[in-house]
MDAnalysis code that builds the backbone (N, CA, C; Angstrom):
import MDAnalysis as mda
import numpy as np

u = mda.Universe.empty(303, n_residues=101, atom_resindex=np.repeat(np.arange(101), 3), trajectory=True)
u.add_TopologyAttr("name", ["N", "CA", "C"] * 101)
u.add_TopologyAttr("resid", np.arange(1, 102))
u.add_TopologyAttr("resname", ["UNK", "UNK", "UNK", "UNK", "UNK", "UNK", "UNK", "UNK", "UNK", "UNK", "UNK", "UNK", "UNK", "UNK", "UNK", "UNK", "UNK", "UNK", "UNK", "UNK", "UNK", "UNK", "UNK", "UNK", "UNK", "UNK", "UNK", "UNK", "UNK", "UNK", "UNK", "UNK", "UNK", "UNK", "UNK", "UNK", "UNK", "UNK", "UNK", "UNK", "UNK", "UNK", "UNK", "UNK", "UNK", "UNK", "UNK", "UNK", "UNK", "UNK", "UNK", "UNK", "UNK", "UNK", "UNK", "UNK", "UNK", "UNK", "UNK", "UNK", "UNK", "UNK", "UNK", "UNK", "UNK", "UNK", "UNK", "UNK", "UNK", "UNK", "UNK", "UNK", "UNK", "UNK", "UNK", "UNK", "UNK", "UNK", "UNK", "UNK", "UNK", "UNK", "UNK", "UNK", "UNK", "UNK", "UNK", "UNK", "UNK", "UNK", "UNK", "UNK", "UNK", "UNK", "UNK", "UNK", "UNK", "UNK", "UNK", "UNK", "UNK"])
u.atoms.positions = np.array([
    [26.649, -27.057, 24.477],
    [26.403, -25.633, 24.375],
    [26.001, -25.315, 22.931],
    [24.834, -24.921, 22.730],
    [24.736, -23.940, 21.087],
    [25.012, -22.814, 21.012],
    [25.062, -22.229, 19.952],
    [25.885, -21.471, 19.694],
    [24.977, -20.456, 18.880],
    [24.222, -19.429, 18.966],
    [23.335, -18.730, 18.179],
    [23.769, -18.236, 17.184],
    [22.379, -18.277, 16.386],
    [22.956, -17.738, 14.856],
    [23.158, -16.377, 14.801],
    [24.167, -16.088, 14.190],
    [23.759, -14.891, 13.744],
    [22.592, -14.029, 13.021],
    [22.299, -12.551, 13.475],
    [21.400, -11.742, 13.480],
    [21.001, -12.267, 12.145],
    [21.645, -11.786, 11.092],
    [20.726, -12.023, 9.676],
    [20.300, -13.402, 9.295],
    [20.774, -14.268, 9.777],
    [20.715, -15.787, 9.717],
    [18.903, -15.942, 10.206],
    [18.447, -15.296, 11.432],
    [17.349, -15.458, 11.952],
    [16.370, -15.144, 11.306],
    [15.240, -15.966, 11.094],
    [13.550, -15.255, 10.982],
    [13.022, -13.893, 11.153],
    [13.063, -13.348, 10.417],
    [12.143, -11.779, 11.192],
    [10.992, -11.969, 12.159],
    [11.055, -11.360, 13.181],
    [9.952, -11.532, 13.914],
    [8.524, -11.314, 13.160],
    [7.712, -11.806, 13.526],
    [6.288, -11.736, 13.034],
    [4.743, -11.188, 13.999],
    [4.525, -10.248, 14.198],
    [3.345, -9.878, 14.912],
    [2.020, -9.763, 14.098],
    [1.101, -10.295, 14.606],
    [-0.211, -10.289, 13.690],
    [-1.049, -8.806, 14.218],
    [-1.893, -8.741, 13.326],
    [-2.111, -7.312, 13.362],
    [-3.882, -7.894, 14.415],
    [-3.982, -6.968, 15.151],
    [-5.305, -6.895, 16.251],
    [-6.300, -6.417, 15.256],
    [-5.926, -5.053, 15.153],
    [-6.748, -3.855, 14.487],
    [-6.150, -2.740, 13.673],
    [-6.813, -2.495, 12.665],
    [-5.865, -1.349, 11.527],
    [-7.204, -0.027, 11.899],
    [-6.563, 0.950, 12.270],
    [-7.506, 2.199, 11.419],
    [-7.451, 2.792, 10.208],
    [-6.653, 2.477, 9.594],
    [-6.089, 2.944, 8.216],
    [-5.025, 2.005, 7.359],
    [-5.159, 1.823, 6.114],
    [-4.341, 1.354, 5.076],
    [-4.460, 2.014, 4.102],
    [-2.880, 2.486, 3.851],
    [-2.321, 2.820, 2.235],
    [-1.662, 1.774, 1.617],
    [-2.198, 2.490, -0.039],
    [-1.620, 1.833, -0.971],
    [-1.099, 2.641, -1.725],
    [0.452, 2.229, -1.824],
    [1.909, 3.376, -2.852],
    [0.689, 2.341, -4.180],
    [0.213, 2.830, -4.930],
    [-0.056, 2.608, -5.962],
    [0.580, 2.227, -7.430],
    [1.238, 3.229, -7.645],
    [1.908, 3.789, -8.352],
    [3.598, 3.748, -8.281],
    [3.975, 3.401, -7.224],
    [5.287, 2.937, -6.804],
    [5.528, 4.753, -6.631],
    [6.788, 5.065, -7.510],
    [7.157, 6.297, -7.694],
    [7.069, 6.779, -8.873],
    [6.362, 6.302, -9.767],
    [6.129, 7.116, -11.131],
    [5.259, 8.299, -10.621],
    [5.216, 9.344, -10.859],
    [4.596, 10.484, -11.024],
    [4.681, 11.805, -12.181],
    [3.727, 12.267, -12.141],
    [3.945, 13.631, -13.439],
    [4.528, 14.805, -13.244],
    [4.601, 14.630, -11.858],
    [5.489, 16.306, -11.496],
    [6.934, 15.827, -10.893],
    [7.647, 17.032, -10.414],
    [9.432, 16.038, -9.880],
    [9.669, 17.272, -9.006],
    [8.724, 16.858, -8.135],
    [8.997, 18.062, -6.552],
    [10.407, 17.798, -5.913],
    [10.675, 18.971, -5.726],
    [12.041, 18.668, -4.531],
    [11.663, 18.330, -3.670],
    [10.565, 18.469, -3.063],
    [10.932, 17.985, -1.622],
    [9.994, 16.712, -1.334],
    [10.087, 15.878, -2.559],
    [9.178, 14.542, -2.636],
    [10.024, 13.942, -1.763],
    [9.372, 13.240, -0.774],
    [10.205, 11.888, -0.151],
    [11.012, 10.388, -0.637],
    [10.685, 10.438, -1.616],
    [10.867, 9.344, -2.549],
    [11.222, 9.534, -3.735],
    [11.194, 10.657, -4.174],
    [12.219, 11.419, -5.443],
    [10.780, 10.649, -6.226],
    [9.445, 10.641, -6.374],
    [9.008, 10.367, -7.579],
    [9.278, 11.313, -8.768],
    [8.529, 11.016, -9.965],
    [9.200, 11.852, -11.167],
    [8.513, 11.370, -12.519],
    [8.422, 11.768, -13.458],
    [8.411, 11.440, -14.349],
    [9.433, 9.579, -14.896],
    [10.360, 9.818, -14.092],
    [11.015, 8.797, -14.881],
    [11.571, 8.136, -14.054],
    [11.076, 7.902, -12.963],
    [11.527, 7.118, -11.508],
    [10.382, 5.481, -11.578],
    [11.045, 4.623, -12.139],
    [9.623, 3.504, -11.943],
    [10.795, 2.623, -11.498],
    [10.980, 2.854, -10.050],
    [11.901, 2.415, -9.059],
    [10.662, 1.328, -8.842],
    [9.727, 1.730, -8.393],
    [8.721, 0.345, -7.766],
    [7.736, 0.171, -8.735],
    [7.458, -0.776, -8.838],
    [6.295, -0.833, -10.140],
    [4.881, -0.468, -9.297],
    [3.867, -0.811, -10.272],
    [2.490, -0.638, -10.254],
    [1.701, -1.977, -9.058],
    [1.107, -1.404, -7.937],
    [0.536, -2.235, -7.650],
    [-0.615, -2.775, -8.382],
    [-0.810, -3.849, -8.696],
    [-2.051, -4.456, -9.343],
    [-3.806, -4.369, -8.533],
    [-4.572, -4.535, -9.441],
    [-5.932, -4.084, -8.935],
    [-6.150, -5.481, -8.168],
    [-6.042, -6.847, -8.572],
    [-6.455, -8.336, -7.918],
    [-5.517, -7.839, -6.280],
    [-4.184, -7.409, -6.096],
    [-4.263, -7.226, -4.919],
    [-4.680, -6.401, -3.935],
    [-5.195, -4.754, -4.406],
    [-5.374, -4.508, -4.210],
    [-7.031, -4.912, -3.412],
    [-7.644, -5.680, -4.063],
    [-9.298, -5.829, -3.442],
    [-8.575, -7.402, -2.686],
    [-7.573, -7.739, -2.796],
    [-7.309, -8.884, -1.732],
    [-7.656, -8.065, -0.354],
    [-6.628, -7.485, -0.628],
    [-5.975, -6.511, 0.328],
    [-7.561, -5.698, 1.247],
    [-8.363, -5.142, 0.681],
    [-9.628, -4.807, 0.627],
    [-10.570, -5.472, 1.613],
    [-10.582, -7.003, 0.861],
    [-11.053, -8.025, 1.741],
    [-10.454, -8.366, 2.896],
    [-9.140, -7.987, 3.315],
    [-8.192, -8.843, 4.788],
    [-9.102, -7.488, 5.329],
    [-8.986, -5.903, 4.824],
    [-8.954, -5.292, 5.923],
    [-10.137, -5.074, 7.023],
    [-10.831, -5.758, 6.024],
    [-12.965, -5.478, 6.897],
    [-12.634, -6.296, 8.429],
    [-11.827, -7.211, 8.260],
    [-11.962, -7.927, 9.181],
    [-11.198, -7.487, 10.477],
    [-10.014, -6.401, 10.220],
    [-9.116, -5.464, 11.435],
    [-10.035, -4.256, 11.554],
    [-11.299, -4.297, 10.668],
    [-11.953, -2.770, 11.289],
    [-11.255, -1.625, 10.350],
    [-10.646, -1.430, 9.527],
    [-10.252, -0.566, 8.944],
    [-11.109, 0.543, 8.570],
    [-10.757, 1.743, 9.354],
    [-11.709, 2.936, 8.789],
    [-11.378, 4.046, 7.920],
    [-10.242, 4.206, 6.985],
    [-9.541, 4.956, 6.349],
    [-8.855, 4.407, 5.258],
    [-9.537, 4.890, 3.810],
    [-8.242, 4.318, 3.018],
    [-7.626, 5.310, 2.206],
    [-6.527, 5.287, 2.038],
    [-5.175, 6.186, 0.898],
    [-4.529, 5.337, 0.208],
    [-4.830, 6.460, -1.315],
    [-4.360, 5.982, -1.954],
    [-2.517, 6.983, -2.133],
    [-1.816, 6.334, -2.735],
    [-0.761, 7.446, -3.111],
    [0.176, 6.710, -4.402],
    [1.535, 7.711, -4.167],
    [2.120, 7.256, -5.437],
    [3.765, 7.592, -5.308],
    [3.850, 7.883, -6.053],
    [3.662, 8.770, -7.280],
    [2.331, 9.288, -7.150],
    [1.911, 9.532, -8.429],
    [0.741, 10.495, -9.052],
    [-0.508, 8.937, -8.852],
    [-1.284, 8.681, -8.160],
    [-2.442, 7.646, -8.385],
    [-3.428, 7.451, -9.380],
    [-3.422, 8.876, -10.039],
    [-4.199, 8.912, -10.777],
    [-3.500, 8.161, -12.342],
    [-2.042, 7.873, -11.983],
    [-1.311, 7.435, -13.236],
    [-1.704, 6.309, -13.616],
    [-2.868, 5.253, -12.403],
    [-2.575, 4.076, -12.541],
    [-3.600, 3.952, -13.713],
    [-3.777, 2.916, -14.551],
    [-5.313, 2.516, -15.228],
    [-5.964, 1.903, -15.099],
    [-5.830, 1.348, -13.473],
    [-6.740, 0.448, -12.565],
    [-7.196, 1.416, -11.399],
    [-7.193, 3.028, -11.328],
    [-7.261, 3.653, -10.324],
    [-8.874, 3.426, -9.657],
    [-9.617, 3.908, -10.806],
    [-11.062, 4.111, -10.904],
    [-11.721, 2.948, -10.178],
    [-10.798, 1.493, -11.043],
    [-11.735, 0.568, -10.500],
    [-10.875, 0.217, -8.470],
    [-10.067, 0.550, -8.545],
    [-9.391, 0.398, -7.349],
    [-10.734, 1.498, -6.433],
    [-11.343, 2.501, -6.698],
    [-11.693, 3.585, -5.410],
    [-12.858, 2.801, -5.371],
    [-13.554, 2.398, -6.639],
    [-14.825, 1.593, -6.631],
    [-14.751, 0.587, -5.692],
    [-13.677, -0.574, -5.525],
    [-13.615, -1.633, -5.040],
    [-13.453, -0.866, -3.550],
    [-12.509, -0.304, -3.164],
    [-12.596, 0.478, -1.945],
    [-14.063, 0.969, -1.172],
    [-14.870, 1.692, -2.224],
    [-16.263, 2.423, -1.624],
    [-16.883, 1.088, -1.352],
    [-17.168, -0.274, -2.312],
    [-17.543, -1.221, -1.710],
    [-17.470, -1.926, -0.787],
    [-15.902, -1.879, 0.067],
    [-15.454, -2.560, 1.214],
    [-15.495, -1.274, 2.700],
    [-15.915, -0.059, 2.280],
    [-15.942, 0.769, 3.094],
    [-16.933, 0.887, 4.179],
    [-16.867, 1.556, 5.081],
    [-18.065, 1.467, 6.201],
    [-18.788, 2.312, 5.895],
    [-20.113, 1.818, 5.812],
    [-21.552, 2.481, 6.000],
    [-21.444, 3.789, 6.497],
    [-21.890, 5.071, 5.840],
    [-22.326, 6.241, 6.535],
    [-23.113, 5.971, 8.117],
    [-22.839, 6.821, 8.921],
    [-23.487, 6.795, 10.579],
    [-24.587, 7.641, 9.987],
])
């Protein structure tokens, strides 16, 4: 007889993705310039709970999605505009984006 492992002991299940219509990127983690109450994530001025996503993953990321069809991208944050890879991040985006109909 075996004896199963316990829950946390196990693998997370893994499903591969078919098709995306949309991908965000928290950019910015939670740094931001304003400190709204009713932020979901308490960003803030002085919240760098998650760091900065980097621009190399971001156009990884770019490149997986052409291939699920992705028709939507967001950016967010915190504040996105905080990052100093933002600019080249929307650039790399408009390049991987779909053609005007």
């Amino acid at each position: 007889m075996t004896v199963p492992l316990p829950l946390l002991d196990r693998p997370a299940p893994q499903v591969r993705l078919a098709h995306l219509d949309q991908l965000w990127f928290q950019v910015t983690g939670t740094l931001c310039n304003l400190t709204c109450r009713h932020c979901f994530i308490s960003a803030s001025p002085h919240n760098r709970s998650f760091g900065f996503l980097d621009l190399e993953t971001v156009q990884r990321l770019l490149a997986e999605s052409a291939a699920l069809g992705v028709k939507e991208y967001y950016f967010t944050g915190g504040e996105p505009f905080l990052h100093p890879d933002m600019v080249a991040m929307l650039e790399a985006t408009l390049a991987h984006g779909r053609p005007p109909c």
